[in-house]
C-alpha positions as CSV (number, residue, x, y, z in Angstrom):
1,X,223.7,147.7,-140.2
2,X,226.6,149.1,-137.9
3,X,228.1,151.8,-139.2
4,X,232.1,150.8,-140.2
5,X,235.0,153.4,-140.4
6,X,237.7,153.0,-142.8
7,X,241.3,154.3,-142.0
8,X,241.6,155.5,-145.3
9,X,238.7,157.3,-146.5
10,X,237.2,159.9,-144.6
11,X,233.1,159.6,-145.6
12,X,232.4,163.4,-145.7
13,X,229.3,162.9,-147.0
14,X,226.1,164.2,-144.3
15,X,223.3,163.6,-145.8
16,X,220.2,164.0,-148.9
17,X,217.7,166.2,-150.0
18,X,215.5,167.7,-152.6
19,X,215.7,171.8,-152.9
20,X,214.4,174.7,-154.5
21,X,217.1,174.8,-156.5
22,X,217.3,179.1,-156.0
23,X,218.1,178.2,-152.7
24,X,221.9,176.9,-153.1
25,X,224.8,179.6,-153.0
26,X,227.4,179.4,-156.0
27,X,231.0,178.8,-155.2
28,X,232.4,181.9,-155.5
29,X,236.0,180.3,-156.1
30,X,234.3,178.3,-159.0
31,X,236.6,178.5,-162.0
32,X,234.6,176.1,-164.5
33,X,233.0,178.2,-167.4
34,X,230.4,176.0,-169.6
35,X,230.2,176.9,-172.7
36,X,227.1,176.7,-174.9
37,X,228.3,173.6,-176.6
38,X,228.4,171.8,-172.4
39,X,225.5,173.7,-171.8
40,X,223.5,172.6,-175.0
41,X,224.8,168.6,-174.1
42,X,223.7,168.7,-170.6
43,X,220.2,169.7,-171.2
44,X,220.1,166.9,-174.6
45,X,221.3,164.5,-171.9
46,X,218.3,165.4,-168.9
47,X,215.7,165.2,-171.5
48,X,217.0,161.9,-173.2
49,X,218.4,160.3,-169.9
50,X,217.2,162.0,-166.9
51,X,218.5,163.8,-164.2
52,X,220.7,161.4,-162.7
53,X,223.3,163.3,-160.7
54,X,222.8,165.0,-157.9
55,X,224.5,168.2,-156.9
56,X,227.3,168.7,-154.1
57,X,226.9,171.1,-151.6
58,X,229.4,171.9,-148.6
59,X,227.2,171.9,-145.2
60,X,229.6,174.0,-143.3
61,X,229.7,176.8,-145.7
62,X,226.5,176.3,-147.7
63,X,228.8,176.2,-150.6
64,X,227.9,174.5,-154.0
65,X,231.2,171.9,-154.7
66,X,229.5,170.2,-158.1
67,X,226.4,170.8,-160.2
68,X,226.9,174.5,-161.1
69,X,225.5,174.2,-164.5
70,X,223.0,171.8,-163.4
71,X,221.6,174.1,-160.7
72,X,221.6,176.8,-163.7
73,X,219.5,174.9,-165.5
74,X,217.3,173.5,-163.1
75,X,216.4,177.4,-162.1
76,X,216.0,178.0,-166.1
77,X,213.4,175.1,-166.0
78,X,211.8,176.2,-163.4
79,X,212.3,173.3,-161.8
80,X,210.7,173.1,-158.1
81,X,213.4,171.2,-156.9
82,X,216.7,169.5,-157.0
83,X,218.2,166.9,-155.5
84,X,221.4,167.6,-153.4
85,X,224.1,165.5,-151.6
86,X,225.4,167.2,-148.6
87,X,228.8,167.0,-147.4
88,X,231.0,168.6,-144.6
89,X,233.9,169.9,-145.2
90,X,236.5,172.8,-143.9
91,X,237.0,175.7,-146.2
92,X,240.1,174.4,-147.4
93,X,238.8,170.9,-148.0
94,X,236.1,172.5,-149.7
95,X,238.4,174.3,-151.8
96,X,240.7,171.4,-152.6
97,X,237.3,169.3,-153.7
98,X,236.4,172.4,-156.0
99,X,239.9,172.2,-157.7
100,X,240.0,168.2,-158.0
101,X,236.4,167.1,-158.9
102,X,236.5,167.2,-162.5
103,X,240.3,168.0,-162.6
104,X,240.9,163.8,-162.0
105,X,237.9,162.7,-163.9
106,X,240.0,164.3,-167.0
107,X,242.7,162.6,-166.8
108,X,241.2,159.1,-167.3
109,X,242.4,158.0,-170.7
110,X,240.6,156.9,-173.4
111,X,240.4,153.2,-174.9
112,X,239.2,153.3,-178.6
113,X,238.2,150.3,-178.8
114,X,235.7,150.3,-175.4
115,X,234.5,153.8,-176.9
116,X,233.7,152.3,-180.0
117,X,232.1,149.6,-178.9
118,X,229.7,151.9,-176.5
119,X,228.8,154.5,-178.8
120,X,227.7,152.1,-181.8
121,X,225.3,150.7,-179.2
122,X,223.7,154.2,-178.3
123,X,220.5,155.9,-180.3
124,X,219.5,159.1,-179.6
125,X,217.3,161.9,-181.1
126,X,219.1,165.0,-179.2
127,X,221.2,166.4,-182.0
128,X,223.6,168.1,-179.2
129,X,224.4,164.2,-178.1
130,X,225.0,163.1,-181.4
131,X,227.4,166.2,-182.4
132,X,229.2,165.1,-178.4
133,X,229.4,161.4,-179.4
134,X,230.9,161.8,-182.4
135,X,233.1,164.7,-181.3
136,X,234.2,161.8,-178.7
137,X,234.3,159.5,-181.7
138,X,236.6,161.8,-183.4
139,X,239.0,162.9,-180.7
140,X,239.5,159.4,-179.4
141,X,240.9,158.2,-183.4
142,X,237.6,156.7,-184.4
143,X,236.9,157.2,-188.6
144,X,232.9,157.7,-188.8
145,X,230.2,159.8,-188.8
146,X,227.4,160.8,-186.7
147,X,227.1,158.6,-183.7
148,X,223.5,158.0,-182.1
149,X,221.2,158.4,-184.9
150,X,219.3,155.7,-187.1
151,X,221.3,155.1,-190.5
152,X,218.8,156.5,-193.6
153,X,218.6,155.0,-196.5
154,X,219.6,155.9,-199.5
155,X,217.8,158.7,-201.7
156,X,217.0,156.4,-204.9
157,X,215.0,154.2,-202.2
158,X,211.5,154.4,-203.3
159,X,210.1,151.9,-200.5
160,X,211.2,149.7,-198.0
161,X,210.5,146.2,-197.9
162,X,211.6,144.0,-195.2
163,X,211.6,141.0,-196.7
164,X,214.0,141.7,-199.3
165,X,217.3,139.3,-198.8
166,X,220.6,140.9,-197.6
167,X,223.8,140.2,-198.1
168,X,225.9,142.5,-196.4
169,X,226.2,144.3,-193.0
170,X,227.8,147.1,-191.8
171,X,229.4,145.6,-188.7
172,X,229.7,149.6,-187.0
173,X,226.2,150.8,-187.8
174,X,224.0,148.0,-188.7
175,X,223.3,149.6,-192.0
176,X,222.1,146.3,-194.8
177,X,222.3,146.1,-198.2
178,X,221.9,143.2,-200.7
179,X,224.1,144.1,-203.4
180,X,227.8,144.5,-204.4
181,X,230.3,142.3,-203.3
């Protein structure tokens, strides 16, 4: 496939590879601090997802750009290696890229209604997703509780029986019950 230039975008990125992950150098202008609450959500989200983001590192200066925390963790876990997306950049493109990688990502707005409509799809066990999701829930105006776990039944159920005729159901969490009006 011939290799086509656009006159807008500048492709920085160089190139792939999988790393001891001891062997990347920390941005010493990073600013980010994660907290144990980001910390906690990123590890939920590996084991229940994967790792499916690879960190940036700056070619020219050897740099880390993105995946701090991930690269944190990875060394935690012992992991043997990590996969990294190289790209070249000066040292003030590098440090323009470290100011403006998550900086833009938060200032996407949120719609409710999408977010609502995502989350009531998702089930996890990792309690540190749930608390996120339904932080997410909460912040964006959404009235519910915890987001990503199986609705339990009620205490004064003494066994379930699946062919028992509903009537009603909970269009948010799926929860159904035959009586009441």
């Amino acid at each position: 496939m011939p290799k086509i230039e656009s006159k807008l975008w500048k492709n920085k990125i160089v190139g792939h590879d999988r790393v001891p992950p001891e062997s990347l150098t920390m941005n010493p202008l990073n600013f980010r601090r994660h907290p144990q609450r980001q910390r906690e959500s990123l590890t939920a989200a590996i084991r229940d997802v994967g790792f499916i983001r690879s960190v940036t590192v700056n070619q020219t200066t050897g740099n880390l750009v993105d995946g701090h925390e991930r690269v944190l963790q990875a060394i935690e876990n012992k992991e043997p290696l990590i996969d990294v997306e190289y790209v070249k950049l000066t040292k003030m493109e590098e440090r323009k890229a470290l100011a403006t990688m998550d900086a833009i990502g938060a200032l996407a707005e949120i719609d409710s209604k999408s977010l609502d409509e995502l989350l009531q799809t998702i089930k996890t066990d990792e309690e540190a997703l749930q608390a996120l999701f339904t932080a997410m829930a909460t912040d964006a105006g959404l009235d519910y509780g915890q987001i990503g776990s199986q609705p339990e039944s009620p205490d004064d159920f003494k066994e379930v029986d699946e062919s028992i005729e509903t009537k009603h159901e909970c269009p948010k969490c799926g929860y159904r019950w035959s009586g009441g009006e």
